[in-house]
TORKOL-4160 file (C-alpha; in steps of 0.2 Angstrom, whole numbers, padded with zeros to 4 digits, m for minus):
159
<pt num="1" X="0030" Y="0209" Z="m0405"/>
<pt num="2" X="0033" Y="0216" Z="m0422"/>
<pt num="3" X="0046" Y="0203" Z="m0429"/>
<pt num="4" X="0032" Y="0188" Z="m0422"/>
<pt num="5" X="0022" Y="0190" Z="m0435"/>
<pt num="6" X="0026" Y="0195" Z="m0453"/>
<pt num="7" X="0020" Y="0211" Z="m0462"/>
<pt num="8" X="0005" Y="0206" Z="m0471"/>
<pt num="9" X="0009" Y="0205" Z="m0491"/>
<pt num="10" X="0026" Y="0204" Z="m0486"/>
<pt num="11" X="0037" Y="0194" Z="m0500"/>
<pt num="12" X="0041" Y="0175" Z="m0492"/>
<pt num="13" X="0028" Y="0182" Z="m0478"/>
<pt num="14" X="0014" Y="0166" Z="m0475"/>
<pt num="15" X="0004" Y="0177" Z="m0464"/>
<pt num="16" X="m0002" Y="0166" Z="m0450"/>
<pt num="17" X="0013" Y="0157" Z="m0445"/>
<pt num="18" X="0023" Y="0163" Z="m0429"/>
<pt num="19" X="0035" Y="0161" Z="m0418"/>
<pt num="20" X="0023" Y="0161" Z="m0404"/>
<pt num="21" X="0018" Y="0141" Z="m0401"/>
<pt num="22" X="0000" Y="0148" Z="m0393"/>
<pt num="23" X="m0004" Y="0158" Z="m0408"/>
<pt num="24" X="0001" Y="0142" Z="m0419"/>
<pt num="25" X="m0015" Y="0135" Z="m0426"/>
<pt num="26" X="m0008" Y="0121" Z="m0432"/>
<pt num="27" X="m0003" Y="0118" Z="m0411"/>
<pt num="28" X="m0021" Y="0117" Z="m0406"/>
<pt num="29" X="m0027" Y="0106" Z="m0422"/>
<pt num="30" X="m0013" Y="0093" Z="m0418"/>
<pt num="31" X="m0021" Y="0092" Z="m0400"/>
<pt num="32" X="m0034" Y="0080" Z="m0404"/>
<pt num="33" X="m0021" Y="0070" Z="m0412"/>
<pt num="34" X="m0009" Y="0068" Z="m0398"/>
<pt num="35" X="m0025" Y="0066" Z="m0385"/>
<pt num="36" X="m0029" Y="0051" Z="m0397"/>
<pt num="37" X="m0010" Y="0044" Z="m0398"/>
<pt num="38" X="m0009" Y="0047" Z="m0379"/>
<pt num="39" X="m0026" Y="0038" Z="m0375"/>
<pt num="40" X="m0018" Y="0025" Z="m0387"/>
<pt num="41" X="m0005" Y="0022" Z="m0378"/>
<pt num="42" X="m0012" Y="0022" Z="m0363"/>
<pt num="43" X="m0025" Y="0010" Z="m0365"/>
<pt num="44" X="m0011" Y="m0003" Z="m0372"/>
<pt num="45" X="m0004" Y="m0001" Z="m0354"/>
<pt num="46" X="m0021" Y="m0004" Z="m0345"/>
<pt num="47" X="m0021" Y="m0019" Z="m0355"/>
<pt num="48" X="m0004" Y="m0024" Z="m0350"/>
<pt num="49" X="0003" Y="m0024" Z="m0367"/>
<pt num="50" X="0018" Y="m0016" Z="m0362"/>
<pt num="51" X="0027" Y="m0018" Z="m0379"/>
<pt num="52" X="0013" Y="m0011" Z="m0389"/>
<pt num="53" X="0011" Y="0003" Z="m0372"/>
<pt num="54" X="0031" Y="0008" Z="m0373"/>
<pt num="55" X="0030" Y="0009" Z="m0393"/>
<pt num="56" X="0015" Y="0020" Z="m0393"/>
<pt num="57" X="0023" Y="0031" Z="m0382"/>
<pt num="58" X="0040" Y="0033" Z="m0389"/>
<pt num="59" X="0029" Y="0037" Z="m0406"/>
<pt num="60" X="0018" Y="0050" Z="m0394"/>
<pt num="61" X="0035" Y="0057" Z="m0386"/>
<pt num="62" X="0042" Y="0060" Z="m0405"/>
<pt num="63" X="0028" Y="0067" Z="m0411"/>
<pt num="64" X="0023" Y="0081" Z="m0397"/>
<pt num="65" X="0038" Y="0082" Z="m0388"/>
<pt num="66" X="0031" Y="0100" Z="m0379"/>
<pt num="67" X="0013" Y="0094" Z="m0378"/>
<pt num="68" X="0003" Y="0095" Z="m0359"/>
<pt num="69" X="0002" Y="0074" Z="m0358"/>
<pt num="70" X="0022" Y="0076" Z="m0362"/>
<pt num="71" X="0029" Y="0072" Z="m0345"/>
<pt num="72" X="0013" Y="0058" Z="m0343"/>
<pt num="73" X="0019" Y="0050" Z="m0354"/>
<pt num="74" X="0038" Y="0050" Z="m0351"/>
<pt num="75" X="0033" Y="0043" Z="m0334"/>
<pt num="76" X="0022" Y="0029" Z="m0343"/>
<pt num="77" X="0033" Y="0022" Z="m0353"/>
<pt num="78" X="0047" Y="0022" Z="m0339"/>
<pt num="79" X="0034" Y="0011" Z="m0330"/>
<pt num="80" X="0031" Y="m0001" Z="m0346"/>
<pt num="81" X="0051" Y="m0007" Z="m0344"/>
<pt num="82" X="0048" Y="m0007" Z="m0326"/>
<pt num="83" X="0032" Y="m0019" Z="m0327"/>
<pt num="84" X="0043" Y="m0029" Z="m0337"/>
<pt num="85" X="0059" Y="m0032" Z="m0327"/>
<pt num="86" X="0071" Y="m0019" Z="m0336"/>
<pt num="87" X="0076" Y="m0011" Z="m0323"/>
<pt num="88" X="0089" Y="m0004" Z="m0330"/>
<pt num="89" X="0081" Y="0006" Z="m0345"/>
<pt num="90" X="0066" Y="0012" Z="m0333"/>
<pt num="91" X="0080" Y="0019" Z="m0321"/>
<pt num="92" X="0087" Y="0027" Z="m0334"/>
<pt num="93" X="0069" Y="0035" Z="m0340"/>
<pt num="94" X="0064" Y="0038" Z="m0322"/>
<pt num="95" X="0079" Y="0050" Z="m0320"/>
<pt num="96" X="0079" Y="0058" Z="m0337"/>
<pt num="97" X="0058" Y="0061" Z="m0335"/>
<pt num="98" X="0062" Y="0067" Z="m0317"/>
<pt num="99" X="0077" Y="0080" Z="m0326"/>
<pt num="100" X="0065" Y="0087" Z="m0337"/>
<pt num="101" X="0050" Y="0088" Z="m0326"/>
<pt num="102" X="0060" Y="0092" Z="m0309"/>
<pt num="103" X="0044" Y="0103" Z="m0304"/>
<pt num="104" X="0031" Y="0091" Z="m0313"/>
<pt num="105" X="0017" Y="0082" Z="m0305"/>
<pt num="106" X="0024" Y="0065" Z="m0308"/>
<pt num="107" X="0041" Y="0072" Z="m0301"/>
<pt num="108" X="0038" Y="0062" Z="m0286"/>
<pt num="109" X="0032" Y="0047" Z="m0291"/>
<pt num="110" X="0047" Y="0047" Z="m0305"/>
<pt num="111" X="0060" Y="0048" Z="m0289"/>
<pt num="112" X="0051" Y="0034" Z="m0281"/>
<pt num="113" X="0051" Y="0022" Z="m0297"/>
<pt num="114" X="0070" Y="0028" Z="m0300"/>
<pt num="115" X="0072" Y="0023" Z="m0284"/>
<pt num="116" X="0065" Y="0007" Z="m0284"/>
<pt num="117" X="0071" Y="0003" Z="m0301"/>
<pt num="118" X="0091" Y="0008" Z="m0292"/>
<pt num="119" X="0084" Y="m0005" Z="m0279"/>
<pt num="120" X="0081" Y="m0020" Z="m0292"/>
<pt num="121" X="0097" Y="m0016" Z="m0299"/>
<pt num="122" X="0108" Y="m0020" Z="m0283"/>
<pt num="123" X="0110" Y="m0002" Z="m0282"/>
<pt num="124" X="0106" Y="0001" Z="m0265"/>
<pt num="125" X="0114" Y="0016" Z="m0257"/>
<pt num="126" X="0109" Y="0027" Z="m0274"/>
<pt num="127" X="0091" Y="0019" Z="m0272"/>
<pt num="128" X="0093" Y="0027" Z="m0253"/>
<pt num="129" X="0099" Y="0043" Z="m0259"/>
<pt num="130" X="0083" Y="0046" Z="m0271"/>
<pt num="131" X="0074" Y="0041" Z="m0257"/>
<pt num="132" X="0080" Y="0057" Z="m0248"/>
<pt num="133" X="0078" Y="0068" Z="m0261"/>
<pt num="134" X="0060" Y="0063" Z="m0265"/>
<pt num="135" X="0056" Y="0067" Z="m0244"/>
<pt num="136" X="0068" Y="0083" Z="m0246"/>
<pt num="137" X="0060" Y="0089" Z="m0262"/>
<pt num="138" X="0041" Y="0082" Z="m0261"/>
<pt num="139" X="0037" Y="0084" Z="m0242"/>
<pt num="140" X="0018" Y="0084" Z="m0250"/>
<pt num="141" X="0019" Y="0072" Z="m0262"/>
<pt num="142" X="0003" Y="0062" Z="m0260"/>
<pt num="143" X="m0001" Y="0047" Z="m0244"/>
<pt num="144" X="0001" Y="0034" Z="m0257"/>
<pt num="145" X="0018" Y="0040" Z="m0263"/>
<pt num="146" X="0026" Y="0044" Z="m0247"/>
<pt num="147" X="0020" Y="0028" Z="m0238"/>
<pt num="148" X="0027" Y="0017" Z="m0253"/>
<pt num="149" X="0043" Y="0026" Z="m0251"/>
<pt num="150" X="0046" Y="0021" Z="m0232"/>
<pt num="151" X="0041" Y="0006" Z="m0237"/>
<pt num="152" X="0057" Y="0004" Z="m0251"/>
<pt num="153" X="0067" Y="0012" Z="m0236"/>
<pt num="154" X="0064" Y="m0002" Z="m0225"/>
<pt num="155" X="0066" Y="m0014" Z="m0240"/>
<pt num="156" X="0082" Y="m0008" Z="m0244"/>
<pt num="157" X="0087" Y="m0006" Z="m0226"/>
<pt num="158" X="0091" Y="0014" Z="m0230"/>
<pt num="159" X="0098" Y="0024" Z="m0213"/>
């Protein structure tokens, strides 16, 4: 605790910065940006501007890399190349939103669009073998999730 926050009058000492992100003012003052670039983002996609949806994102994503609507947004702008037939760039950001956030509330649904993403691209037996994982993994993953996934088994005509 003692090396987290300088001596007070030290030399080079700022005084209120830290190592600890909580205690970072400049963390809780940037909230209200991101919120703003998020919502931003996010009303592009309700629009169904997808291109403006997956730049506002990206620009989100490099800005608050560590913020709470991090893995959100990751998972949204998977879906903006998957609304828009690039199946191979949202499989691709399916899986790497679902490595980050194995644990995460989208975690599910990222299986599922990897999934079906795999299953656009002709790649069936790995579109089988998320399915299984998200079943192993996510037994209470919501109705809407696990009913859409037998649905992509029987689609794909998984075992």
């Amino acid at each position: 605790p003692a090396k987290e926050k300088p001596a007070t009058g030290s030399a080079g000492s700022l005084g209120t910065i830290s190592k600890n992100k909580e205690d970072d003012g400049a963390v809780k003052n940037d909230d209200s940006t991101a919120q703003a670039q998020y919502d931003e983002a996010f009303n592009a996609l309700r629009q169904a501007k997808y291109d403006d949806a997956e730049k506002a994102f990206d620009v989100f994503l490099k800005n608050h890399p560590k913020h709470k609507l991090t893995e959100n947004a990751k998972y949204w702008m998977a879906e903006t190349f998957y609304v828009r037939g690039k199946f191979q760039e949202a499989a691709v950001a399916f899986a790497e939103a679902y490595q980050e956030f194995p644990k995460g509330s989208k975690a599910p649904d990222n299986l599922l669009k990897l999934s079906m993403s795999l299953g656009s691209l002709g790649k069936k037996q790995d579109a089988c073998v998320t399915l299984v994982e998200l079943a192993k993994k996510f037994p209470q993953a919501t109705a809407v999730t696990r009913n859409r996934a037998e649905q992509q088994k029987k689609t794909l005509g998984c075992s």
